[in-house]
C-alpha positions in Angstrom: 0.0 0.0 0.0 1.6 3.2 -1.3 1.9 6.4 1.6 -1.0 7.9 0.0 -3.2 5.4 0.4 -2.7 4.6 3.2 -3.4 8.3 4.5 -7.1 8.0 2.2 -7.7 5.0 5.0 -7.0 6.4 7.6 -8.6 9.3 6.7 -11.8 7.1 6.2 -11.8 5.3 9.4 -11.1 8.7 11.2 -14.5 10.0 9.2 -16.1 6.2 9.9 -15.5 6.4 13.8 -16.8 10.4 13.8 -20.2 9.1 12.5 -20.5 6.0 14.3 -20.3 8.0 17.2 -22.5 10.8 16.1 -25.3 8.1 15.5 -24.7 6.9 18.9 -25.1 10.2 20.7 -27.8 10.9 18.3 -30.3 7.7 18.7 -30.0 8.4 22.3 -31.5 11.5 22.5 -34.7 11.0 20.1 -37.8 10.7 21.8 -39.6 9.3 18.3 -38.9 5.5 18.1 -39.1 5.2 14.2 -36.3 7.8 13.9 -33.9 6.4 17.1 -34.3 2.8 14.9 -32.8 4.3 11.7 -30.3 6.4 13.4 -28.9 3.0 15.2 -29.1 0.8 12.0 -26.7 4.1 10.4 -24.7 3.1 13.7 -24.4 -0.4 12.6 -24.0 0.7 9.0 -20.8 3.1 10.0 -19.4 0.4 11.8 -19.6 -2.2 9.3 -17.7 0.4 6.8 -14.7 0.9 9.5 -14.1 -2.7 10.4 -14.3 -3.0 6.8 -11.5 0.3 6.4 -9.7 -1.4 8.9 -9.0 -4.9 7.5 -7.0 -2.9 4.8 -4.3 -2.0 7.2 
């Protein structure tokens, strides 16, 4: 893996772990059920796409 890709994955799973835990602060606050649901599958979602970041390393 060349130097500059390996700063694009990083990169990603920096921006991958920001929304992961932006969904996670988020669902917790919602008082509408429908809404919390789909902000935790997004959770789920951005974690799938970092573990996924991170078996490139």
């Amino acid at each position: 893996m060349t130097s500059k890709e390996l700063l694009y994955v990083e990169d990603a799973l920096g921006h991958e772990k920001f929304m992961k835990s932006c969904s996670q602060k988020t669902a917790s606050k919602l008082q509408d059920v429908n809404l919390a649901n789909y902000i935790a599958e997004l959770e789920k979602t951005h974690t799938a796409l970092y573990d996924k970041f991170l078996n490139l390393l």
